[in-house]
C-alpha positions, -999 to +999 in steps of 0.1 A: -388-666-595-388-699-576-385-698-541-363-707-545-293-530-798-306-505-802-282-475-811-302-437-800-317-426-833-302-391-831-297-365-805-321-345-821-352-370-812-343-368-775-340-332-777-373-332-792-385-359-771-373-334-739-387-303-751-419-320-757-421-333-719-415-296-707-438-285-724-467-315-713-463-314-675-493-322-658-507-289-643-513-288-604-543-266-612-585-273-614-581-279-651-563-309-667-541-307-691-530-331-714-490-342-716-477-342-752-448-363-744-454-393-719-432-417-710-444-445-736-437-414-766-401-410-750-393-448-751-412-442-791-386-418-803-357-434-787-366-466-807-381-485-787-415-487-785-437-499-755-453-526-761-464-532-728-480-498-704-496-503-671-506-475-647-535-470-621-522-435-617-517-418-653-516-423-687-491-432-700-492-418-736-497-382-744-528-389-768-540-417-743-581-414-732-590-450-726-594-466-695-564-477-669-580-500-645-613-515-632-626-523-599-652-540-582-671-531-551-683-557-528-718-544-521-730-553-551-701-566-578-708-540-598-676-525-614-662-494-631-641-487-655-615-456-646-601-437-667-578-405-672-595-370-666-581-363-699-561-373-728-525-377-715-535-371-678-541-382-643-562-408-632-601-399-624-600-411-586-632-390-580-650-413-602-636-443-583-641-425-551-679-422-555-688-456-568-667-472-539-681-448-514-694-465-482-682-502-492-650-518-505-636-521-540-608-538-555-588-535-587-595-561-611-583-550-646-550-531-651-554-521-688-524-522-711-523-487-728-499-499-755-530-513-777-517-545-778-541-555-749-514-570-726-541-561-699-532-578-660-561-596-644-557-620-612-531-642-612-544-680-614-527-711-595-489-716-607-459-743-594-452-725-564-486-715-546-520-723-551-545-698-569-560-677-583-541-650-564-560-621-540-574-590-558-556-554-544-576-534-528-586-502-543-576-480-521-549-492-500-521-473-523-532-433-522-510-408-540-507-381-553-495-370-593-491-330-596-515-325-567-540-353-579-553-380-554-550-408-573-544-447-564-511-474-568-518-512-562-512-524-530-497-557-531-499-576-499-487-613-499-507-633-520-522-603-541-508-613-578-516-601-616-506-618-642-511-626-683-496-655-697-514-645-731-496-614-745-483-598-778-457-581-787-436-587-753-398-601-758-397-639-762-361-660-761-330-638-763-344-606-777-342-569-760-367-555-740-365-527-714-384-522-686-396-495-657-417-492-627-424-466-602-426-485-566-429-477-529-393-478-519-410-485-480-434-511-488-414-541-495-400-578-474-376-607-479-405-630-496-407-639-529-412-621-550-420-589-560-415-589-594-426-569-625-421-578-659-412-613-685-423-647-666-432-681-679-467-683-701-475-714-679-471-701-644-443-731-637-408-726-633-392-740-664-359-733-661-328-704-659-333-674-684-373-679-687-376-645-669-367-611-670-386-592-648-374-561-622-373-574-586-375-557-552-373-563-516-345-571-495-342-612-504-306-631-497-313-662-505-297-655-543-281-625-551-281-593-528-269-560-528-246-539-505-258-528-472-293-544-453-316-538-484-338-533-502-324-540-535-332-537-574-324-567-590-335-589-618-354-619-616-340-641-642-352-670-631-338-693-602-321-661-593-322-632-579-295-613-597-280-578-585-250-581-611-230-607-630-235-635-603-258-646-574-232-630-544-231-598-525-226-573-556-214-543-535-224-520-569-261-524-562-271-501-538-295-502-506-323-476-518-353-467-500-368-438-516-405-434-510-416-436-545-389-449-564-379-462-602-366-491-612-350-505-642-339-531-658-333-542-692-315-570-715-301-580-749-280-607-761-250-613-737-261-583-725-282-564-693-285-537-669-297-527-637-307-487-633-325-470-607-336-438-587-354-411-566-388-409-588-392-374-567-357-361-580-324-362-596-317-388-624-314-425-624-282-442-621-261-474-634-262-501-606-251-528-631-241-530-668-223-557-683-228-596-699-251-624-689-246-645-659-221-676-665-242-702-657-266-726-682-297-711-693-287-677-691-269-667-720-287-671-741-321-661-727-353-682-732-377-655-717-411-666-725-433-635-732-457-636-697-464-605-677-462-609-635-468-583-611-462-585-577-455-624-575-431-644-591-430-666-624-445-696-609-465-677-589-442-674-555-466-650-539-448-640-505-435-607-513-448-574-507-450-539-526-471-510-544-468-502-582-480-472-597-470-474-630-445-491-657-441-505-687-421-528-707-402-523-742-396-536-776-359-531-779-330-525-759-337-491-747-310-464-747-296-447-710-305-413-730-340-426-736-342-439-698-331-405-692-353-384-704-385-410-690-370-403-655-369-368-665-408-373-672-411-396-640-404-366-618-423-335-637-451-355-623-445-351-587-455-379-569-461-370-536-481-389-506-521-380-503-531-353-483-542-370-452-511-396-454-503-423-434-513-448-460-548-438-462-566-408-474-590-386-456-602-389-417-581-382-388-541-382-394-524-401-371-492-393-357-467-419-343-459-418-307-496-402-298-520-419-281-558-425-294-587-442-280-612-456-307-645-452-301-673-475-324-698-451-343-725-476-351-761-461-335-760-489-304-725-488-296-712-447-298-702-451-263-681-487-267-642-478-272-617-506-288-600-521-257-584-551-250-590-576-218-553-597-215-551-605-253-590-604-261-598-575-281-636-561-282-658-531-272-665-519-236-684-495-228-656-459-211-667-431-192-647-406-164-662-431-141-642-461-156-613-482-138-578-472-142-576-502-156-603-499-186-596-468-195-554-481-198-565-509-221-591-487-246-558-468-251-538-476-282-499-459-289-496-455-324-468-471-342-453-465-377-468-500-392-447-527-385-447-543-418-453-505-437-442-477-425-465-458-447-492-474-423-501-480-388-492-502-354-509-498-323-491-506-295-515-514-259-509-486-234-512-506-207-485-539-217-456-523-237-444-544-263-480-562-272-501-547-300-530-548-320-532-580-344-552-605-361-548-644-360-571-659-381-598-627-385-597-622-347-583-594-331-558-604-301-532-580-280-501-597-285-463-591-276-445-586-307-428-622-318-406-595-344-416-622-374-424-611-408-464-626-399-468-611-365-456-576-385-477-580-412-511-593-392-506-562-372-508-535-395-530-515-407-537-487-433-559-463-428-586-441-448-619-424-446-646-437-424-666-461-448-699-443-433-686-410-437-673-411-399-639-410-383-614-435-398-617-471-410-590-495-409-580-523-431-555-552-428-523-547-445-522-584-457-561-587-461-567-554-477-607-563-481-607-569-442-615-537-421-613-535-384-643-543-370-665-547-339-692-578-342-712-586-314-683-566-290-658-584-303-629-574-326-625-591-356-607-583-394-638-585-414-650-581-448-678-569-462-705-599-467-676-624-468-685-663-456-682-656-416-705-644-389-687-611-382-685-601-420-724-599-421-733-566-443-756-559-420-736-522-403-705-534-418-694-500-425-711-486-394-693-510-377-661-505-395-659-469-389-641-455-357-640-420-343-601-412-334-605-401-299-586-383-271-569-412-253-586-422-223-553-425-206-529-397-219 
């Protein structure tokens, strides 16, 4: 976006088809198990094969043992391959876990399972926005499938993938269908958060060159009833959430936490679908002809695959994908159906620890913390803030009222993701924890989209194996850190001063403490 058919084969395949995903749930227990019906095998028997399957969770075939994504640490640039634990199952986190272990990693390869190698690597420069796009970090997403930490992508704005060199994927004005699972609380009005058909050139070249699903809560096109966010489909110099690019009052707000989305077209022909990916079925939000304006009808789609930005690279938006795919053919509802049936046998559920990270301390909005640095020289230093200067000071019972009131911190559900943190200053309500450019300030909250964003923060396992570490939600390489007693957002062994890898992960490690000042 610029900022701007097929008839069901029988009954008795999707009977088959259903019978076959009961009976290849992933188990919750120690031993995998391998699915014999997955979503891609539904979509197969309905008629309409994938030709495009993208997950950093699962597999996404019931026979599937290759890999699903790759990341790359920043210690060393080594990287990893990850795969499922077994044919059919649930991503090996444990294996990304322990090559990641006490530095950063982020996800460079998401692997097309359909065989057709329609992998998504890092979106390079397009129209809209310079490039090549930022890499996700590797664990900013955690989840959970059937009891199984496992990892989305964490798109924050500017993070893009993209392949402008596919095969198999819809060109012009034939059918395709589509699906992703997203996280219906990680989203904003930028554009765009897209997944699916863009331009092969990263340019905007005109109405009906996409088809990809959209969501976020956008206006400036089309729009849904109620404040957002929407699903709707990015056609291309439109946002649209039904036959034209005005309130449609038939698209819903929805906000589940994980959530699928839908969307698929044929000549003269598309529909919008969507759901609770933790229950229940999907429904029809829109079903009906083309848009009548030029360009749409017919469609010119082009064959690309975007995630998380738009077709000439519009890279605002904000989101997390965990899985989807995209079809040859117009896919049935029955077919849709039965996937969504499959969507929720596998129980997405947030990670133990929650709170957008996994493992430390879980932190509860509305308490108060104090963060104290566990790097060797500083274990008596807390995070405090002097006016807006943020640093370390060195807190004891002999402290000031005063010191002790400002290495307090109120935590907030994250401004910009609710799934992550705020921290709001004990001593000035209203002011909270954020970074302008890599430095930490105490500010009052301006309420823009950038003050929201530059002052949240997801949280995870202490990188050194103590208390929690912290990391930007729109840098999600850049960890909260204390250099030379000051506070910074710092990578590890980036181009400044304060991401020196000398204690980086000593240094971005706190210990959540009892709040100086209850």
């Amino acid at each position: 976006m610029a900022l701007r058919n097929r008839r069901l084969r029988s009954t008795a395949l999707l009977v088959a088809a259903a019978g076959a995903l009961v009976a290849g749930v992933l188990t919750g227990s120690g031993t995998s198990q391998a699915a014999t019906s997955q979503p891609c095998d539904i979509y197969a028997s309905g008629g309409t094969p994938c030709v495009a399957a993208h997950s950093t969770t699962r597999a996404l075939y019931g026979s599937y043992n290759g890999s699903l994504y790759q990341v790359r640490r920043s210690s060393d640039n080594a990287t990893l391959n990850i795969g499922p634990v077994a044919a059919g199952s649930y991503a090996n986190s444990a294996a990304q876990d322990s090559f990641c272990s006490g530095t950063t990693c982020v996800i460079t390869i998401i692997y097309d399972q359909s065989g057709r190698g329609n992998n998504l690597t890092q979106a390079p420069a397009g129209g809209a926005a310079g490039g090549p796009d930022n890499l996700a970090n590797a664990t900013s997403a955690p989840t959970s499938i059937n009891g199984h930490k496992v990892y989305g992508v964490f798109v924050a704005p500017g993070t893009g993938y993209r392949n402008n060199h596919t095969s198999g994927i819809a060109t012009g004005d034939a059918a395709e269908g589509m699906y992703a699972i997203f996280d219906g609380t990680h989203y904003n009005g930028g554009c765009c958060f897209d997944y699916g058909n863009a331009e092969t050139s990263s340019n905007d070249t005109g109405n009906g060159h996409m088809e990809a699903i959209y969501f976020g809560n956008i206006k400036v096109w089309g729009y849904g009833s109620g404040n957002g966010p929407w699903i709707m489909a990015d056609l291309e110099n439109g946002l649209f959430s039904g036959v034209n690019q005005h309130l449609n009052s038939g698209d819903p707000t929805i906000t589940n936490r994980y959530l699928t989305a839908m969307v698929k077209g044929g000549p003269n022909k598309w529909a919008i679908r969507g759901g609770n990916a933790q229950s229940g079925s999907v429904s029809t939000f829109y079903n009906g002809v083309r848009p009548n304006v030029s360009g749409y009808n017919p469609m010119h789609k082009e064959g690309a695959i975007i995630l998380g930005i738009g077709g000439d690279n519009s890279k605002g938006a904000q989101g997390t994908f965990y899985e989807g795919v995209m079809t040859s053919g117009y896919p049935s509802d029955a077919t849709e159906n039965s996937v969504q049936a499959n969507i929720v046998a596998t129980k997405y559920a947030n990670a133990t620890g929650g709170g957008g990270g996994t493992g430390g301390t879980t932190l509860t909005p509305g308490q108060s913390i104090s963060l104290r640095a566990t790097t060797a020289c500083c274990t008596t230093r807390y995070l405090d803030h002097s006016g807006t200067d943020v640093g370390t000071i060195v807190v004891s019972s002999s402290s000031s009222s005063t010191d002790k009131g400002n290495s307090t911190w109120v935590v907030r559900a994250g401004l910009a993701n609710s799934s992550c943190y705020s921290f709001e200053s004990k001593n000035t309500t209203g002011s909270y924890l954020r970074h302008q450019n890599y430095v930490l300030h105490a500010q009052p909250n301006d309420g823009s989209s950038l003050f929201a964003q530059d002052a949240t923060f997801c949280s995870q396992a202490g990188l050194n194996g103590q208390g929690n570490s912290f990391s930007s939600v729109n840098f999600p390489d850049h960890f909260i850190r204390h250099y030379n007693n000051i506070g910074y957002v710092a990578s590890d062994g980036g181009s400044n001063a304060w991401d020196s890898a000398t204690s980086w992960t000593d240094d971005v490690s706190w210990a959540v403490s009892s709040p100086w000042t209850p």
